[in-house]
NUNUGU-670533 format. One line per field, with one value per residue: x, y, z of N, C-alpha, C in turn; residue in one letter. Coordinates in steps of 0.05 Angstrom, whole numbers, plus 5000, padded with zeros to 4 digits. Example, Ala and Ser with C-alpha at 12.3 -4.5 7.8 and 13.67 -1.06 7.14 Angstrom:
// NUNUGU-670533
n_px = (5264:5257)
n_py = (4886:4955)
n_pz = (5156:5142)
ca_px = (5246:5273)
ca_py = (4910:4979)
ca_pz = (5156:5143)
c_px = (5264:5258)
c_py = (4934:5001)
c_pz = (5156:5157)
res = (A:S)
This chain:
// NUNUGU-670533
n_px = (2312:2378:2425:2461:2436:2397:2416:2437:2386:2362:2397:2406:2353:2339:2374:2352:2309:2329:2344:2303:2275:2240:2208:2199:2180:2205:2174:2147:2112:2084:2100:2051:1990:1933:1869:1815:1734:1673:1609:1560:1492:1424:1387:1352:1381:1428:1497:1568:1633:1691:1759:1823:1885:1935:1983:2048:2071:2091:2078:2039:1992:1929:1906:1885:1843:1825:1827:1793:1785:1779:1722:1690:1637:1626:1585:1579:1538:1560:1549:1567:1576:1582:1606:1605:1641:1623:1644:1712:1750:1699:1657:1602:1545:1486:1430:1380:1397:1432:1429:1432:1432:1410:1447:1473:1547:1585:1650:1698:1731:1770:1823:1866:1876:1927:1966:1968:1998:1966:1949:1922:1868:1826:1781:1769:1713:1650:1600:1533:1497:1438:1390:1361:1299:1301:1277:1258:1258:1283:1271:1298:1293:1341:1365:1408:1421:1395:1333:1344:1343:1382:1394:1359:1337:1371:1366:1378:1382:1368:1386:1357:1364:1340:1332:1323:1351:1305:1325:1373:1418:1444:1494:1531:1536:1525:1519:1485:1472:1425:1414:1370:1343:1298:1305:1300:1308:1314:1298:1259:1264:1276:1296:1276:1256:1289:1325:1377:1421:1464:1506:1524:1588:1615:1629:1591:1586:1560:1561:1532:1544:1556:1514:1463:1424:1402:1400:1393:1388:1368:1395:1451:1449:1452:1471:1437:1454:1449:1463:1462:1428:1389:1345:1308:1247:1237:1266:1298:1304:1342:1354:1401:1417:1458:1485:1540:1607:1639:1694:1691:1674:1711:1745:1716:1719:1776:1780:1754:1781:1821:1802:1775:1810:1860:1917:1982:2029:2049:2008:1962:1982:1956:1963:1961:1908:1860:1851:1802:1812:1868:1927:1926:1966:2027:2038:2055:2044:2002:1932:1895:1827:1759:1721:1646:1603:1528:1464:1405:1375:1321:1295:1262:1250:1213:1224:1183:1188:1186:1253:1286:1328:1352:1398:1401:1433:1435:1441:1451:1506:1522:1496:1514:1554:1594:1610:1647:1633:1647:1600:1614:1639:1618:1620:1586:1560:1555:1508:1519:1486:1506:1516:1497:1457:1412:1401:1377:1405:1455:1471:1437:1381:1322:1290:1243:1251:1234:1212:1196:1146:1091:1056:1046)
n_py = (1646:1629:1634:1593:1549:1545:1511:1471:1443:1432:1400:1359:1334:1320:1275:1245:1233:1199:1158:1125:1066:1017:0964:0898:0846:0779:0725:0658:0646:0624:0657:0666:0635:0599:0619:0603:0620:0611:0575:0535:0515:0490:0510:0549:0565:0602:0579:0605:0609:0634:0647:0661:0687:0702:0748:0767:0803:0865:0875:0902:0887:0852:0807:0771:0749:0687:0664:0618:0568:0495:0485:0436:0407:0343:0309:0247:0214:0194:0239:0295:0360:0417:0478:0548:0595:0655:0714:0742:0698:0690:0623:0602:0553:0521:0540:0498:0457:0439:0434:0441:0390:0366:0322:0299:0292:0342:0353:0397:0411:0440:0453:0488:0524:0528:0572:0576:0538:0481:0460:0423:0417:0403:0394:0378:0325:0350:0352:0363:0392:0401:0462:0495:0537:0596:0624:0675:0748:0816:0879:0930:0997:1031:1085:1131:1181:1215:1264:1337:1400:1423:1392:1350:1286:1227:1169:1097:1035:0963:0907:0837:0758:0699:0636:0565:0488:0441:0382:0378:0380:0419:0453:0485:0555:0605:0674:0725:0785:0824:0898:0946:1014:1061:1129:1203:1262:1326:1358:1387:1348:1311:1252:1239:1212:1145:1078:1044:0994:0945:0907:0858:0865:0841:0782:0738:0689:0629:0584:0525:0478:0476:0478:0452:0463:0463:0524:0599:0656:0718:0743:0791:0819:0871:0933:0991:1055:1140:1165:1152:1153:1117:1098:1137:1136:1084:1018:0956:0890:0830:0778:0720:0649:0593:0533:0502:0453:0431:0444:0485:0527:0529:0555:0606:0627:0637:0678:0711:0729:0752:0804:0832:0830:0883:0886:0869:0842:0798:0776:0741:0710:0701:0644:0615:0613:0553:0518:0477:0464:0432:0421:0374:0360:0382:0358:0394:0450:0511:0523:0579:0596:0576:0517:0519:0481:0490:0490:0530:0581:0633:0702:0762:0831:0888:0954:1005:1061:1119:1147:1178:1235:1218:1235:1276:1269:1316:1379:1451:1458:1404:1405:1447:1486:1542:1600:1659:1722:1778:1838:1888:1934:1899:1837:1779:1721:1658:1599:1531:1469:1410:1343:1302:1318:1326:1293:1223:1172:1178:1157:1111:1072:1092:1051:1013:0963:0893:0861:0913:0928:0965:0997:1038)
n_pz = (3065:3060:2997:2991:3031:3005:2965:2983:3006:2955:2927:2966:2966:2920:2910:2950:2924:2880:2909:2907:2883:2854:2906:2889:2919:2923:2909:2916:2883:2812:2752:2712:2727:2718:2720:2755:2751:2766:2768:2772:2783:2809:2769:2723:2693:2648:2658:2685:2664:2679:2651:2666:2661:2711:2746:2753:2815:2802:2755:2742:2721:2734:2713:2654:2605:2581:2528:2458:2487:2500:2536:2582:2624:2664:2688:2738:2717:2669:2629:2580:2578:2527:2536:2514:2486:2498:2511:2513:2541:2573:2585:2574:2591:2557:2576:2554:2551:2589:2665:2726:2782:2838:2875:2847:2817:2791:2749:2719:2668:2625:2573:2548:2479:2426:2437:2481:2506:2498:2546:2599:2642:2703:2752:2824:2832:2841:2890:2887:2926:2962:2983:3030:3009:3030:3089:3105:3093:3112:3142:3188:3224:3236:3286:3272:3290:3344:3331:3355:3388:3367:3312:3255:3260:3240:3204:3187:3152:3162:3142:3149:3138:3146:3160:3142:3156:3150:3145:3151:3121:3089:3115:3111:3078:3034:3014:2971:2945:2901:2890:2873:2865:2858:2835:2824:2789:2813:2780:2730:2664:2605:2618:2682:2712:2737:2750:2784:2798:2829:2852:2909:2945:2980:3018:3039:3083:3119:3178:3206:3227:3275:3306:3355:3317:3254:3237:3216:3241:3239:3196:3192:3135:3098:3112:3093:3095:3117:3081:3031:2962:2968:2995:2987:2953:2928:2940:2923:2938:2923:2944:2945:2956:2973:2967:3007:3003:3051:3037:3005:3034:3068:3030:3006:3062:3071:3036:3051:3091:3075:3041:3088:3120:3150:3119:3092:3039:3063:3091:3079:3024:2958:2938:2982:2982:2976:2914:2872:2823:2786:2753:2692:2674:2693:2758:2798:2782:2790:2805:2810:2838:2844:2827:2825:2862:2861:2900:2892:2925:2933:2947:2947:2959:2971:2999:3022:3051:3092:3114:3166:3154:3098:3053:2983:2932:2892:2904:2907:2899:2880:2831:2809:2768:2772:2741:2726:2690:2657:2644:2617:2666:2703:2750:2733:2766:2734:2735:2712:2691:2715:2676:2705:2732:2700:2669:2681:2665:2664:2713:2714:2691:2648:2644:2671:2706:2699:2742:2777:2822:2819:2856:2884)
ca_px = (2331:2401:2434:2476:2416:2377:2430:2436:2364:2355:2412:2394:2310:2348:2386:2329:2291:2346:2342:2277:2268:2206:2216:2182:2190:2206:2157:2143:2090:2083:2092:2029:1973:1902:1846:1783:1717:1657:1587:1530:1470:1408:1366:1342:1394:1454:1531:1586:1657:1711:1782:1845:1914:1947:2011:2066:2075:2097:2082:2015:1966:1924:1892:1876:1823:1845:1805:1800:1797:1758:1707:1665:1629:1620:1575:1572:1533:1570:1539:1588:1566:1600:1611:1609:1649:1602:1659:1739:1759:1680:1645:1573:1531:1458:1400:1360:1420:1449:1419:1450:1410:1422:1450:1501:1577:1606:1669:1696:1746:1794:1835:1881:1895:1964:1980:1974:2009:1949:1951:1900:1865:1801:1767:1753:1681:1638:1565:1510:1475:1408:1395:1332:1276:1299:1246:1242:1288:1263:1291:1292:1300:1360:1370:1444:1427:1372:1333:1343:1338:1399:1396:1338:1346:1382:1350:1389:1360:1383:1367:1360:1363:1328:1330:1336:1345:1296:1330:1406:1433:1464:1514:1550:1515:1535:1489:1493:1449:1430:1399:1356:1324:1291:1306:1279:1323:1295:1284:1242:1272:1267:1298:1281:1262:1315:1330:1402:1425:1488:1514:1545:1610:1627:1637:1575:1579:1553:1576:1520:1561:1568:1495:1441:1398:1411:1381:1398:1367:1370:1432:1459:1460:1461:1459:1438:1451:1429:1482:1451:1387:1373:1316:1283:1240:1231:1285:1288:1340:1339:1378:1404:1426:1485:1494:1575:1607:1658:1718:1681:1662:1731:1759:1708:1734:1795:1787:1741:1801:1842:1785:1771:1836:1879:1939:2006:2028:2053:1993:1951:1980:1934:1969:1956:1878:1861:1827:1788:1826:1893:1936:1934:2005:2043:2021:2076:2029:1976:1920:1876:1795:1740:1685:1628:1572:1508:1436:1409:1347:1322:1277:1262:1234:1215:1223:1179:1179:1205:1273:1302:1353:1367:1411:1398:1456:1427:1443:1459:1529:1532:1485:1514:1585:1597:1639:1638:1631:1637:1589:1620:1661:1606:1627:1571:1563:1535:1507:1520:1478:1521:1492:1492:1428:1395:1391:1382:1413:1479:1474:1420:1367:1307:1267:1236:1253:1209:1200:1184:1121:1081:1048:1037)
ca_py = (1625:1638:1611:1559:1531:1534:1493:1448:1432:1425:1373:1324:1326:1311:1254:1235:1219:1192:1136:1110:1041:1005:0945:0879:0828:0753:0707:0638:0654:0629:0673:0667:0619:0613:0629:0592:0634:0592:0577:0519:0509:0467:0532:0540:0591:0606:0586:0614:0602:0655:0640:0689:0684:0716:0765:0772:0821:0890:0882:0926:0876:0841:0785:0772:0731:0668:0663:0596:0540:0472:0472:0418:0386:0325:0290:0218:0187:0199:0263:0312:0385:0429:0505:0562:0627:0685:0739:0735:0678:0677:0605:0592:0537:0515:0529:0485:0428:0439:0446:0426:0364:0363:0297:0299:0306:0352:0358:0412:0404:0457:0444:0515:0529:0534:0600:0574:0503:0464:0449:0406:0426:0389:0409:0352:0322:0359:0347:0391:0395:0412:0488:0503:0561:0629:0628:0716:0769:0837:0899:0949:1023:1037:1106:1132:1202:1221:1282:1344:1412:1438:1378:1335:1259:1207:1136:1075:1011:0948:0874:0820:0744:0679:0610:0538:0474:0418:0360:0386:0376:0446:0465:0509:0575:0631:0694:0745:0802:0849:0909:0962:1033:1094:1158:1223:1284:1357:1383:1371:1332:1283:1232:1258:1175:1126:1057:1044:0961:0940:0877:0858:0861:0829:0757:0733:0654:0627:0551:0524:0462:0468:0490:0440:0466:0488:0552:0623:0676:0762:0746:0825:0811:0893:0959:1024:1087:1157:1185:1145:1162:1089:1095:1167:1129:1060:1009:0925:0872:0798:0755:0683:0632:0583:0515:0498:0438:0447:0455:0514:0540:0541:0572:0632:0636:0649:0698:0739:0748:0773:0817:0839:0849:0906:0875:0871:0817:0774:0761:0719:0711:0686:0627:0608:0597:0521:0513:0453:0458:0423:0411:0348:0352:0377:0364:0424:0465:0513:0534:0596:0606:0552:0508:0520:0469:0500:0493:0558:0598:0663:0716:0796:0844:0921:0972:1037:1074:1130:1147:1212:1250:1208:1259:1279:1286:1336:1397:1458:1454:1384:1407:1473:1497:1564:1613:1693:1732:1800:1851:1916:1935:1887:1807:1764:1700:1643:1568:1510:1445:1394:1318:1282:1337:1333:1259:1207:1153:1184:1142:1093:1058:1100:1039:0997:0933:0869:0857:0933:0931:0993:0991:1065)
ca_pz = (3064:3043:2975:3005:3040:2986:2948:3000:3002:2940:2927:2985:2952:2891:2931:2958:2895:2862:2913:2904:2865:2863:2901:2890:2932:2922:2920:2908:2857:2788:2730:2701:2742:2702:2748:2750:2764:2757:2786:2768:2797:2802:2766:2699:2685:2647:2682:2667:2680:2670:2652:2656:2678:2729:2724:2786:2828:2796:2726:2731:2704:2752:2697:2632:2595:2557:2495:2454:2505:2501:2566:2593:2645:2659:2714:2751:2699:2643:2612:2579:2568:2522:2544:2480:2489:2480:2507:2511:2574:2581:2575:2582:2584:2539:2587:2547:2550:2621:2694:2752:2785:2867:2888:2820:2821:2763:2739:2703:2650:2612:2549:2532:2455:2424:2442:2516:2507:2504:2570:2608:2672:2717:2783:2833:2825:2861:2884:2890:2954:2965:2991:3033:3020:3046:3099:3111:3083:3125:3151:3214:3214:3251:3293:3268:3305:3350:3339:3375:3386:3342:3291:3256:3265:3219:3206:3161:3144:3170:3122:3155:3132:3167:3137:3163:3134:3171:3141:3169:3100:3084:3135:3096:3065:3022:3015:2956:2931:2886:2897:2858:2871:2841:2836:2817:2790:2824:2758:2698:2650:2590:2629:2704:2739:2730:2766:2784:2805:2842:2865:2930:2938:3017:3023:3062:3088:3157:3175:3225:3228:3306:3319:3347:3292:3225:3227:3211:3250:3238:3191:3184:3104:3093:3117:3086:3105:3102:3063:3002:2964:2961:3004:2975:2934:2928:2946:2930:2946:2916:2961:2934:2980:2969:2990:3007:3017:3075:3029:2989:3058:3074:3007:3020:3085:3068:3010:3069:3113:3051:3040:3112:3148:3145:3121:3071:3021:3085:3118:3058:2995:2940:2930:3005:2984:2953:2890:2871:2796:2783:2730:2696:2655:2716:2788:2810:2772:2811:2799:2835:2832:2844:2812:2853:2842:2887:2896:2897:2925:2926:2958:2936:2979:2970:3020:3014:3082:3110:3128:3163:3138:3079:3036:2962:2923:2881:2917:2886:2910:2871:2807:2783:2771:2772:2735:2726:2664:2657:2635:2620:2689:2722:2742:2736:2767:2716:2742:2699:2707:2712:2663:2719:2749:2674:2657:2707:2653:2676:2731:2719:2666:2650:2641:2693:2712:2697:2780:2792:2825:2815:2881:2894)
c_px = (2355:2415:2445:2459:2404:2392:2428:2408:2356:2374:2404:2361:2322:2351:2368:2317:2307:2353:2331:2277:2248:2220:2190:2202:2184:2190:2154:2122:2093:2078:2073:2008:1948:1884:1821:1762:1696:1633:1564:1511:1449:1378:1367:1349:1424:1477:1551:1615:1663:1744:1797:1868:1923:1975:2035:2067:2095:2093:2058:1995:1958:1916:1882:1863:1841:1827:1811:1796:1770:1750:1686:1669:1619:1601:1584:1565:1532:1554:1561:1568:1581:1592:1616:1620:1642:1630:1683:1736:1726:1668:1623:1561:1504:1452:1379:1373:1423:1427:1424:1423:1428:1425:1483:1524:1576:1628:1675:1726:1757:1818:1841:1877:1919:1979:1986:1979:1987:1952:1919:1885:1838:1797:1767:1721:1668:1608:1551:1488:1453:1414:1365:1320:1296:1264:1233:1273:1271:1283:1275:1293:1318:1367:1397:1442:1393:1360:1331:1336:1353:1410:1374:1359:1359:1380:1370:1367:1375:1368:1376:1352:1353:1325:1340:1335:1333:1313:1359:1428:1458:1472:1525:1527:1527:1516:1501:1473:1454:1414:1390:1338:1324:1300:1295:1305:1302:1282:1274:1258:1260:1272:1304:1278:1277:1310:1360:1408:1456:1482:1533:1567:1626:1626:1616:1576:1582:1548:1555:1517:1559:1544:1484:1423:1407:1390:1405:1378:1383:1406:1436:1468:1473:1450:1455:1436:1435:1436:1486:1427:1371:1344:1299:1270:1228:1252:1279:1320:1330:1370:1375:1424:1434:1485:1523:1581:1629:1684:1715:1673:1692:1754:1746:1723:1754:1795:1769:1763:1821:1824:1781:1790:1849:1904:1958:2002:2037:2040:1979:1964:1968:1939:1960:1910:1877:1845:1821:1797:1848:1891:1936:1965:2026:2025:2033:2053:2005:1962:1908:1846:1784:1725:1671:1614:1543:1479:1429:1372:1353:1294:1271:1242:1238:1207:1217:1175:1198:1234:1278:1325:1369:1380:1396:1425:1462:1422:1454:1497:1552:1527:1497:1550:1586:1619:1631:1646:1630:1622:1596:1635:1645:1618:1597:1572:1540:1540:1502:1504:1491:1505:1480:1451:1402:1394:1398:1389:1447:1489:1466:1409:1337:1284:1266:1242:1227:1199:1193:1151:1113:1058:1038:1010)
c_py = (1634:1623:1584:1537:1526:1521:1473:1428:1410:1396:1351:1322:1313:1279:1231:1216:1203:1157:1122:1093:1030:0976:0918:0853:0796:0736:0672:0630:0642:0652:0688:0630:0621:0610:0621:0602:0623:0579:0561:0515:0496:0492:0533:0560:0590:0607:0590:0610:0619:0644:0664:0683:0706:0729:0766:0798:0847:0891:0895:0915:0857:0809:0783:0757:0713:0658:0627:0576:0523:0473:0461:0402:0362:0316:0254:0198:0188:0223:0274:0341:0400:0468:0524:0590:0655:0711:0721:0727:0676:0654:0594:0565:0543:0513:0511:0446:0422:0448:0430:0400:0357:0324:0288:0312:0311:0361:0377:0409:0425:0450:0475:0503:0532:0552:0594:0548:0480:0441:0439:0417:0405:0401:0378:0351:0334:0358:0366:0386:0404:0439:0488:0531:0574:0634:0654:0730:0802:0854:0915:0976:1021:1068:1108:1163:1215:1250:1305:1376:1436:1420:1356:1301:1241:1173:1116:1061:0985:0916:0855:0797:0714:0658:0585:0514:0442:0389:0363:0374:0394:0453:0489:0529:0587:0644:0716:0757:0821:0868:0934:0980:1053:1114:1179:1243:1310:1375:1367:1373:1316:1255:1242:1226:1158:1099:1053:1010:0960:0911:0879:0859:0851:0799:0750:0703:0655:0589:0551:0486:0446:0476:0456:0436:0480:0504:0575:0645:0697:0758:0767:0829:0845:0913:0982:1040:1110:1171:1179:1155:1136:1089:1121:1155:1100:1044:0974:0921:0841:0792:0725:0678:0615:0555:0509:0471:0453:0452:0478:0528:0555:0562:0605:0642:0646:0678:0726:0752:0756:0803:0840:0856:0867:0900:0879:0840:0794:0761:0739:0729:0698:0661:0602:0589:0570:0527:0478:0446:0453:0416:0387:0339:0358:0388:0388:0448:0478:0522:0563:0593:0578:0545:0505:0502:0474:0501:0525:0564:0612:0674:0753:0813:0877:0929:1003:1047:1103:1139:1170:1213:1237:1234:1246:1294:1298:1362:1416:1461:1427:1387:1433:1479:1525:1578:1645:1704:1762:1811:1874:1912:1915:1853:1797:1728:1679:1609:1553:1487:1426:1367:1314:1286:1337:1312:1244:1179:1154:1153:1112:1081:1072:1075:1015:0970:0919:0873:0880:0924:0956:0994:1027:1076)
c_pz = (3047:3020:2978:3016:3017:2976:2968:2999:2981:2929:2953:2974:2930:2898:2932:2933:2882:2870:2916:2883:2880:2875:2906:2899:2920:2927:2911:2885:2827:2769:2718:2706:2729:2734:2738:2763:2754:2774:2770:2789:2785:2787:2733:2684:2665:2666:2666:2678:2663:2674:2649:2670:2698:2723:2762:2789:2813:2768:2719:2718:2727:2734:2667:2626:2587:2549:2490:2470:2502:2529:2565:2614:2643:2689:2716:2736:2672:2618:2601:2564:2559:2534:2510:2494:2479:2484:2505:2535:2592:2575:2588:2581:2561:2564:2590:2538:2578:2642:2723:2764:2819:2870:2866:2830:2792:2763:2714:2688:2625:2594:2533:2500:2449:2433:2471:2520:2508:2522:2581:2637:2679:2745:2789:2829:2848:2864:2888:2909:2950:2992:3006:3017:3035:3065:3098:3109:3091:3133:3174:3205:3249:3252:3289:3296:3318:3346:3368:3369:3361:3312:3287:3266:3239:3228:3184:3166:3149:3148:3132:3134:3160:3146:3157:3151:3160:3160:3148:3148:3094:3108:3130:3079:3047:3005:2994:2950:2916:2887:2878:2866:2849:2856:2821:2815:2804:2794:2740:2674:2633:2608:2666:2727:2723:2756:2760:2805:2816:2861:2893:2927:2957:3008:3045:3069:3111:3151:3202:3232:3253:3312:3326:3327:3273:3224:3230:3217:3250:3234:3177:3152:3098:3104:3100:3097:3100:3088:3038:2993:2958:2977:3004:2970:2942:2936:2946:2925:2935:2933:2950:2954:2973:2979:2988:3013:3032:3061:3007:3004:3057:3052:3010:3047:3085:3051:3029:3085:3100:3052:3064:3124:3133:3145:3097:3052:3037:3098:3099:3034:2983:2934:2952:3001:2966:2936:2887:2843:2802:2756:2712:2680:2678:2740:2807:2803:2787:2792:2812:2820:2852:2824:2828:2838:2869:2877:2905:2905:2929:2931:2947:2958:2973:2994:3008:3035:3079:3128:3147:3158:3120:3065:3003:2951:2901:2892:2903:2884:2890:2840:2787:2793:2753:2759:2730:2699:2670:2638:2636:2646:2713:2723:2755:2746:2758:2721:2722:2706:2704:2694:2680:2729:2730:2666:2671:2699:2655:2690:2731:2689:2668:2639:2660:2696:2711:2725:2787:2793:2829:2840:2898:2892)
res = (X:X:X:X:X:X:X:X:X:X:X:X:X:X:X:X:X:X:X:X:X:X:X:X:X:X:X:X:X:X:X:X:X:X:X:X:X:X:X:X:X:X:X:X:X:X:X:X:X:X:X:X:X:X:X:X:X:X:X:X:X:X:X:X:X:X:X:X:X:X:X:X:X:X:X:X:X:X:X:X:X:X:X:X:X:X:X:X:X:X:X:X:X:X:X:X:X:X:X:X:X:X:X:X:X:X:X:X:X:X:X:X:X:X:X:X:X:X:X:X:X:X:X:X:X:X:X:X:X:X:X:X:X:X:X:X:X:X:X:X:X:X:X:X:X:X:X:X:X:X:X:X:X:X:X:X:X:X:X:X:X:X:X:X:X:X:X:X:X:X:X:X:X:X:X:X:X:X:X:X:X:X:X:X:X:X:X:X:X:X:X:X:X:X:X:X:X:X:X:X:X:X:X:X:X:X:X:X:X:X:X:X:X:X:X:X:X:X:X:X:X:X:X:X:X:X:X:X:X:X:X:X:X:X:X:X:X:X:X:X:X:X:X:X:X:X:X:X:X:X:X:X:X:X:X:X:X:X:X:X:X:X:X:X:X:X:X:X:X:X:X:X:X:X:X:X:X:X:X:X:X:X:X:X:X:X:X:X:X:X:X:X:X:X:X:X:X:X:X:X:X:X:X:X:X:X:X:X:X:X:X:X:X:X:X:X:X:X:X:X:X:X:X:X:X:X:X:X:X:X:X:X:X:X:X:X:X:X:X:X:X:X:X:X:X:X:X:X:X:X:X:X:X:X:X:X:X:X:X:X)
């Protein structure tokens, strides 16, 4: 390339760069929106509601907690339950105070601190449906690749869901799990079996609204693959089951096709989904999140079988990193084990879960 070009070049890249600004577009958005994240049920469990504000578009913070705040629920026949803040913008209930009670409306109730104008907030009253029994939570083995003569075979795992409600109460669903397996490092180790847990993270709800029959048959809750080592070993799933009313149906709904589609900031903006919180000092005022109030069941199921060609991603390719040393005019090449290959707390919890069943 000759000088002139190269100057040339290099001034229009210059150019170039010089005309790049970030741009953020206009929106109708509040400032800063609190966000209500929050979940009771009729179970004999800790609920928790999460508070945090929201931030607009380009300023690099998606949410923050908000500490301080008076919360409580209230039901129908005049109960009031206070909420205690174990973390920052977390607020729990008393187990041994609180437990949801199907047929009850509760209201949830928010009262900022000074630092955030001691402002007022409420949810509409909401009741708590009755949830059936999870009738059968089961899985297939699904062929991904048949074997053959120039490659073995590859099997996943398919989890099905089945449930129905004879009294045609629950219409509305919503399905979440969590799932837990062992593993095994290749080498001997202090810490060589481990268990490793993960939560869904899809949007599962099925509206059987428009059926004759409320039922739920071979609902595709999850697949595994073979390019996990979830199923080397052992492998369990707890599935909990949701009841909705139809305007918590439809708020999931929406937050799936944010989720789902392959889209920009024009197709859903967040402001677009309803919440069930409003302001009570100004009605201009939005809110985002929900208060869920849901009866809840729940099923667990281990899977010890067989897969093919699940992968192990302990290979030495993944376990050792390599570098060369010389010896005198000789170069040696010397393998590293990486943690991950030498303690399986890397990843996981070297101690068993209460529900492992030892079944081998």
């Amino acid at each position: 390339m000759k000088p002139i070009q190269r100057i040339i070049l290099i001034s229009f890249s210059l150019l170039l760069n010089s005309c790049i600004t970030q741009f953020i577009p206009k929106t109708n958005e509040d400032k800063k929106i609190l966000v209500v994240e929050g979940l009771i049920t009729d179970q004999p469990d800790t609920n928790t509601i999460k508070l945090s504000k929201s931030f607009p578009l380009g300023t690099g913070s998606i949410s923050v907690p908000v500490q301080g705040c008076n919360v409580t629920i209230t039901d129908d026949f005049g109960n009031t339950f206070g909420l205690t803040e174990t973390a920052t913008g977390t607020y729990v209930t008393d187990p041994s105070k609180f437990q949801g009670i199907i047929g009850r409306f509760y209201t949830l109730h928010i009262n900022t601190n000074a630092s955030n104008n001691n402002l007022n907030y409420q949810s509409y009253a909401m009741e708590l449906k009755p949830v059936p029994p999870i009738d059968s939570v089961y899985y297939e083995k699904v062929t991904i690749q048949e074997s053959n003569e120039f490659s073995a075979g590859m099997e996943g795992c398919q989890v099905y869901l089945n449930t129905h409600d004879p009294t045609n109460q629950c219409k509305f669903y919503r399905l979440e799990f969590s799932e837990t397996w062992e593993y095994q490092l290749p080498f001997t180790t202090t810490n060589n079996i481990c268990w490793v847990s993960s939560k869904s993270k899809e949007i599962n709800i099925k509206n059987t609204s428009a059926f004759a029959e409320d039922r739920i048959n071979r609902y595709p809750l999850n697949f595994i693959s073979n390019i996990t080592d979830r199923l080397r070993i052992k492998y369990s799933i707890l599935v909990k089951q949701y009841s909705l009313n139809e305007d918590e149906y439809l708020y999931w709904e929406k937050l799936q096709n944010i989720t789902e589609q392959v889209g920009g900031l024009y197709d859903i903006i967040p402001s677009s989904v309803p919440s069930n919180v409003y302001s009570l000092d100004n009605p201009n005022e939005k809110a985002l999140g929900y208060f869920s109030v849901s009866a809840s069941s729940s099923k667990r199921i281990f899977i010890k079988d067989h897969f093919a060609g699940v992968v192990t991603p302990y290979t030495n390719d993944a376990c050792f990193v390599y570098s060369y040393i010389w010896v005198g005019n000789i170069s040696v090449k010397v393998g590293t084990l990486v943690k991950s290959c030498t303690d399986c707390t890397v990843r996981g919890t070297n101690t068993a879960p209460d529900f492992w069943i030892d079944d081998k």
